[in-house]
N, C-alpha and C positions, 0 to 999 in steps of 0.2 A: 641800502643800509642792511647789514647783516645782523640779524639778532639770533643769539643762541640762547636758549631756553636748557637752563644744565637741571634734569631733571633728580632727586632724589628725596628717599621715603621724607613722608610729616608726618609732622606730629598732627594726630588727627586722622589718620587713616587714609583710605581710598578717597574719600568725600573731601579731602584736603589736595591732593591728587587732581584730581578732576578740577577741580578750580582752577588752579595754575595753567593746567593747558588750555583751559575755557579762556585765560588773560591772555598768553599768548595770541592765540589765534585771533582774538579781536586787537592785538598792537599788531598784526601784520595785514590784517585788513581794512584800518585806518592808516599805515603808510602805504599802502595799495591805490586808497583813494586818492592821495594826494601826490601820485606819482613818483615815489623814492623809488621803488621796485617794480618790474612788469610781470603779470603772474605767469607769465614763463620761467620767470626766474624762482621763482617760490620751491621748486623742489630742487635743485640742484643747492641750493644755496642755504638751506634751510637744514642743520642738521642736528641730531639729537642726541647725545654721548646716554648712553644707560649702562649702566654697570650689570654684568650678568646675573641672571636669573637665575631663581631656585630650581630643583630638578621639577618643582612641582607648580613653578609658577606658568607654564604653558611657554608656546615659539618664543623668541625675540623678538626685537619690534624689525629686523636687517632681515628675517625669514627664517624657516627653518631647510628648504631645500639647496641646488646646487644654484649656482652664481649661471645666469642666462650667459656667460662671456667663457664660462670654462669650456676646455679641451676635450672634444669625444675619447676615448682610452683607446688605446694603441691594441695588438692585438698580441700575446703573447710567444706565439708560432714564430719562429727563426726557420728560417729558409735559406741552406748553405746548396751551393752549386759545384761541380767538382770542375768545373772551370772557371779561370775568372773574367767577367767582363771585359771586351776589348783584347782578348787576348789572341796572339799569333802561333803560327807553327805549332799547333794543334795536333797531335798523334792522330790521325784517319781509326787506328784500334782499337784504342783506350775508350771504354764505355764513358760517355757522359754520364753523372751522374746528379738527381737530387736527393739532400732529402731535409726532413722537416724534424725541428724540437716543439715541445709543446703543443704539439695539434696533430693535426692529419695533413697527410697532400691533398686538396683537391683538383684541378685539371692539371694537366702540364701536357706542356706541346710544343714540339722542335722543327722548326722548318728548313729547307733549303735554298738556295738563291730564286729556283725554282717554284717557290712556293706550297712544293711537296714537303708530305711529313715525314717526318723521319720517325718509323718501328721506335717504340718502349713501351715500358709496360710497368706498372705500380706495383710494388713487393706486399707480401701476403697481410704484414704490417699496415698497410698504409700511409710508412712514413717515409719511402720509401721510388725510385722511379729511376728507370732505366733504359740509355738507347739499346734494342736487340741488333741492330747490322753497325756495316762498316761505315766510314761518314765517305767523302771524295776529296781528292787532294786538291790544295788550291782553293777552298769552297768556304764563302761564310755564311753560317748557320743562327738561328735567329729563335731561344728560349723565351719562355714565362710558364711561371708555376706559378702556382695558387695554395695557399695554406691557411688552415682554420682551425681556433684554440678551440677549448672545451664550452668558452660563452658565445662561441656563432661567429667570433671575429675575426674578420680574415688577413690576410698580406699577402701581396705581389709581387715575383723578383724577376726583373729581365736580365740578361746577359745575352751576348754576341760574341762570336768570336771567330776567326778565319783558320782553318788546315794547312799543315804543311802544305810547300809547293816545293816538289821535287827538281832536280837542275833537271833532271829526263829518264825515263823508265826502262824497264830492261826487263825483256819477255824469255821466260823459258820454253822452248821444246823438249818436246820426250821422244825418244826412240828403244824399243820400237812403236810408232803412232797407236795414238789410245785403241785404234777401230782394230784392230790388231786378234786381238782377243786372247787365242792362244801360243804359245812360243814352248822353244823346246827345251831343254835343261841346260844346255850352255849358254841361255842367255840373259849376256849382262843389260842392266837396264842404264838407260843413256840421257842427262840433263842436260840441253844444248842453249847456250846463254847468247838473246843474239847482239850482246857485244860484253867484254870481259867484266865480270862483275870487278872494281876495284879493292872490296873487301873480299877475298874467296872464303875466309873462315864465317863472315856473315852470310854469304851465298846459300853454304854448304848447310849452317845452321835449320835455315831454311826446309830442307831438304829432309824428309823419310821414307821408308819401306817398312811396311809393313807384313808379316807372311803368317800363314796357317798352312802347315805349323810351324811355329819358329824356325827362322832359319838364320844362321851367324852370317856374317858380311859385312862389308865396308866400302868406302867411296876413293876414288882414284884420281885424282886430277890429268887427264889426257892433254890437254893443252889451257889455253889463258879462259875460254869460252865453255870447253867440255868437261863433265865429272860424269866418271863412270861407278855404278855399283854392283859388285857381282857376291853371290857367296863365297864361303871358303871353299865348297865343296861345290860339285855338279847340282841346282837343286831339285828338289825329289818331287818325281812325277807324283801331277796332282794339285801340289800347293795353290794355293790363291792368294795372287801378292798384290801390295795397293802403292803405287809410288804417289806422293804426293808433293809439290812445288810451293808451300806456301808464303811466298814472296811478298803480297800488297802490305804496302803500309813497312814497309820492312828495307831499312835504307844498306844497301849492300856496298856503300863506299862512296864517297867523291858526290855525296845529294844524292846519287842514283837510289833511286827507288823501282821494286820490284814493281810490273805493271798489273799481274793478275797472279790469282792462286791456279793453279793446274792439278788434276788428279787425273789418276787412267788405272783400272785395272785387268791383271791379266792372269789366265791359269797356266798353271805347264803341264806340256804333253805328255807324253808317254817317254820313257827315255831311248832315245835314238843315237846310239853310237857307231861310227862307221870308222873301223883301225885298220888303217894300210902300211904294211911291211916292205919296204925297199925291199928285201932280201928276197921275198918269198914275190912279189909283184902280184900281191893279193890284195883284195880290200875284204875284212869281217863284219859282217852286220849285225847289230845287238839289239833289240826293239827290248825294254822291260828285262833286261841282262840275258836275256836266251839270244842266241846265233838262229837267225833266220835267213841266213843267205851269202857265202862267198862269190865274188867277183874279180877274176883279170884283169889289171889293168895297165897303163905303161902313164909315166910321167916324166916331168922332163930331162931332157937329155942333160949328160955331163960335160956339153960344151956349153962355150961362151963366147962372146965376139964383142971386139973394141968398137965403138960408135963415136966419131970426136972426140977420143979420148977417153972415154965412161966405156969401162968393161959391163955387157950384160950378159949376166949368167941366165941359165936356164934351166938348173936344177930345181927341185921343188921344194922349197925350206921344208925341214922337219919342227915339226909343233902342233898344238893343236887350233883349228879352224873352226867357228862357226858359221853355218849356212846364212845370210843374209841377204838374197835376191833368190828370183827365179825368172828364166827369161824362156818360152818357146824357142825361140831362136833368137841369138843374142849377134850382132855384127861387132865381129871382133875386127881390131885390128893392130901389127904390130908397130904403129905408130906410134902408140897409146902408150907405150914403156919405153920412147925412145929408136927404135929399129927400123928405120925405111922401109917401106912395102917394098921397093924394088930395089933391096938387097936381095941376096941367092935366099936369104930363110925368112925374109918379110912376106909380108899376107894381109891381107885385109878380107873376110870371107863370115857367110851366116854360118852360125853355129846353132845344132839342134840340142834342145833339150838341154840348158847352161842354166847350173845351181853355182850363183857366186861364192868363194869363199876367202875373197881378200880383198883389199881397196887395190893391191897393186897384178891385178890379172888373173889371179890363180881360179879354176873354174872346175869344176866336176862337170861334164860333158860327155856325147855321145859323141864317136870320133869311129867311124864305120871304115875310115880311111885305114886306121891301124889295127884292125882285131888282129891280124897276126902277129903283134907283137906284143899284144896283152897278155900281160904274166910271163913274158919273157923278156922284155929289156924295156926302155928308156926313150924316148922317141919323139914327144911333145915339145914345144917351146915352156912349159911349167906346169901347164893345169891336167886334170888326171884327168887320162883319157878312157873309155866305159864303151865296153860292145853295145851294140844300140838297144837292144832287147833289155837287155839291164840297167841299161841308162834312162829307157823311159820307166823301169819299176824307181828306180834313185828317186828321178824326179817327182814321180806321185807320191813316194812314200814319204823324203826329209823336206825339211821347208824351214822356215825360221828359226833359228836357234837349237838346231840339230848340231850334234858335234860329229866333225870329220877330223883323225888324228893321223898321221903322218911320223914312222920312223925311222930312221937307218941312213936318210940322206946328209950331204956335207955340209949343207947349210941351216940356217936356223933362220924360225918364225918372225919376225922382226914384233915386237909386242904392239906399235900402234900401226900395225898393216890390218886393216879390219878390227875385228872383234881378237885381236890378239891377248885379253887381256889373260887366259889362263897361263900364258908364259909367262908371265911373273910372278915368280914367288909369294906366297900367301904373306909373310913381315916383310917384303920389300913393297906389297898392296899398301897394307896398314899406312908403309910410312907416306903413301900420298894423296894424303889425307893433309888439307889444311888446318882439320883440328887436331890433327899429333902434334 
C-alpha cells in the first residue's frame, strides 16, 4: 500500500508538525506488521513532496550536495592534431603537429612501426609540440598526447596514421664526388639522376648552390638524367661553394620520390688557364692571370679517314676544355673512336703522363715520339701532344677543373663532349633550364 503523507505548514507551529509525521510513521509500521509492505520497500516507495525552503530554513529534506549518480566534469583542454586519425599518404616533411586550447600539453609521444620515437619537442608556451626529423615513407606512426586545464583535468587524444608510399625512389650523384675537395675555375658542378626524373622542373627545384662570394649561374639540362651548373663567368679563385640535392620526401613525377638529401662541398683553386694557338703551335700558361710558362706543342693532324663509311677527322676541335681525369699512363687506343688498330694510323699503346680533356679522346699528353714537331706543325691523331719535361710540369701542376682552350683550328668543341659546357652561350644556358 503506498501512503503519501503531503506534508505542509499548521496551524499550530512546529509542535503541530511533528505530530503528523509521529502518525505517519506509526500507519506504516502497523501495515508493516501486517504484511501489506516489506521494509525493503519503505524507502523507495515512501515519498515526501515539500515545497521549498526559506533561505533560512536550513538543507532540504532531498540534500544539499551533488546527486551520488552525477557525471565527473569533462576537462576543458581541446587537443587538435595536425593530422587526422587514420589518415594516408602522409607528407614524410610536414611537421606533425599538436596543440592544446584551454590547458597545457602534458606528455606526447610519437612512435614508429618500430617502436622507436620519433624527435619533438614542446614549444616555449606549453601549448604547443613538434616532430624535429623527417618521418619514412610507407611507415605508420602511432600518437597520444596529454592535456590538462587550469583545475588538474586532463584529456587524451590518439591518432594513427601511415606515410606516403612512393611507386620508387631516385637517387642523385654529384660530380665532381664530394671527397673531391678542391677543383679549378672552369668547373661546372654535375647532378647525375640515376634514372630520369619525370618532372625535371621539380627535380631541378630541388637543387642549389650556394657560393661565397656570390656567384651568378644557372642549371643546364645535358640529357633526360643529367643537370649541369656552371657560372656565367670562370669562378673566382678561392670561392667556397655548397651544392646541395635536397630531394627526400620530394615527389619528382610519376610517384617517383627522391631517395635521400645529398650535400658536398668544394673550394676553388687558384685559376689555371692554359691557351693554345693553332697559329703560333704554342700553349700559354696563366696560374692567378700572370704567364708562368710557354710550351710547344703539335695537335692533331688536318687529315681524316673513312671507316664503314663514318669520316674520322683528326683535327683538334677549337673550344674550351676542362681537365677531368689524370692517368700515369693511360692505354689508349684507336678503337675507342672507331679506327682499327691495324689500319696504317690505328694504335693501341700506354701513354705517359694523360690529363683527359674530353669524353671523345682528346688528351694532354707527353708524346716524346714527336718533340720535333712541337710548335711546328700538326702531327697527333687529336690530343695535344707536350715534350716530356713539360708534360710532366702539366701534369703536377693542372688537375680538375683546370681550363685548357684551344684556337684557330677547323673544327669546333662539340658542347656535350666532356665538360663542354663553356661553349655555349651564357642566354642559350639560361634557356636549359626547366624553370625558364
Amino acid at each position: 500500500m503506498l501512503v503519501v503523507a503531503r506534508l505542509r505548514p499548521a496551524v499550530g507551529g512546529p509542535a503541530r508538525l511533528a505530530g503528523l509525521v509521529t502518525a505517519v510513521v506509526l500507519l506504516v509500521g502497523a501495515c508493516s506488521a501486517t504484511g501489506a509492505l516489506s521494509t525493503a520497500d519503505t524507502s523507495t516507495n515512501v515519498t515526501a513532496a515539500v515545497p521549498p525552503a526559506s533561505a533560512d530554513a536550513g538543507p532540504s529534506m532531498t540534500g544539499g550536495g551533488a546527486s551520488a549518480s552525477s557525471s565527473p566534469r569533462a576537462s576543458t583542454a581541446k587537443i587538435q592534431v595536425s593530422v587526422a586519425d587514420g589518415a594516408t599518404g602522409v607528407s614524410v616533411l610536414d611537421p606533425v603537429t599538436v596543440r592544446v586550447t584551454g590547458g597545457e600539453l602534458g606528455q606526447v609521444a610519437m612512435t614508429n612501426p618500430d617502436g622507436v620515437t620519433v624527435d619533438g619537442g614542446l614549444g616555449a608556451d606549453q601549448q604547443s609540440w613538434s616532430t624535429n626529423e623527417p618521418l619514412g615513407y610507407g611507415r605508420t606512426y602511432w600518437l597520444t598526447a596529454t592535456g590538462t586545464d587550469p583545475a588538474g583535468l586532463s584529456t587524451t587524444t590518439e591518432v594513427s596514421f601511415t606515410t606516403v608510399q612512393p611507386n620508387g625512389t631516385i637517387f642523385p650523384s654529384f660530380e665532381p664526388p664530394p671527397d673531391r675537395g678542391q677543383v679549378g675555375v672552369g668547373q661546372p658542378l654535375s647532378v647525375i639522376f640515376d634514372q630520369p626524373p619525370p618532372d625535371k622542373a621539380a627535380a631541378e627545384r630541388t637543387l642549389s648552390v650556394t657560393a661565397t662570394p656570390a656567384t651568378e649561374g644557372g642549371w643546364y639540362w645535358v640529357d633526360a638524367r643529367t643537370v649541369h651548373w656552371r657560372p656565367k663567368q670562370y669562378w673566382q679563385a678561392g670561392t667556397q661553394v655548397t651544392l646541395s640535392a635536397n630531394v627526400y620526401g620530394k615527389d619528382l613525377g610519376g610517384g617517383l620520390y627522391g631517395e635521400t638529401d645529398r650535400t658536398m662541398t668544394l673550394t676553388i683553386g687558384p685559376s689555371k688557364i692554359a691557351s693554345i694557338d693553332d697559329a703560333t703551335k704554342q700553349m700559354t700558361v696563366t696560374i692567378d692571370g700572370q704567364v708562368v710558362r710557354q710550351i710547344p706543342v703539335s695537335m692533331g693532324r688536318s687529315d681524316s679517314v673513312t671507316v664503314d663509311g663514318k669520316e674520322i677527322s683528326f683535327v683538334t676541335p677549337s673550344g674550351i676544355y676542362v681537365a677531368q681525369e689524370k692517368y700515369p699512363v693511360k692505354q689508349m687506343s684507336s678503337a675507342s673512336y672507331g679506327l682499327p688498330t691495324d689500319y696504317s694510323l690505328g694504335y693501341d699503346s700506354q701513354i705517359p703522363l694523360a690529363v683527359r680533356l674530353s669524353n671523345s679522346g682528346i688528351f694532354a699528353h707527353s708524346a716524346p715520339w714527336s718533340v720535333a714537331d712541337q710548335g711546328v706543325r700538326n702531327v697527333s691523331h687529336g690530343c695535344i701532344n707536350l715534350p716530356p719535361d713539360a708534360a710532366q710540369w702539366f701534369y703536377d701542376t693542372f688537375g680538375y677543373g683546370d681550363i685548357v682552350t684551344v684556337t684557330g683550328t677547323s673544327t669546333q668543341l662539340a658542347p656535350d663532349d666532356g665538360y663542354g659546357d663553356w661553349n655555349i652561350p651564357w642566354d642559350k644556358w639560361l634557356q636549359g633550364s626547366a624553370l625558364n
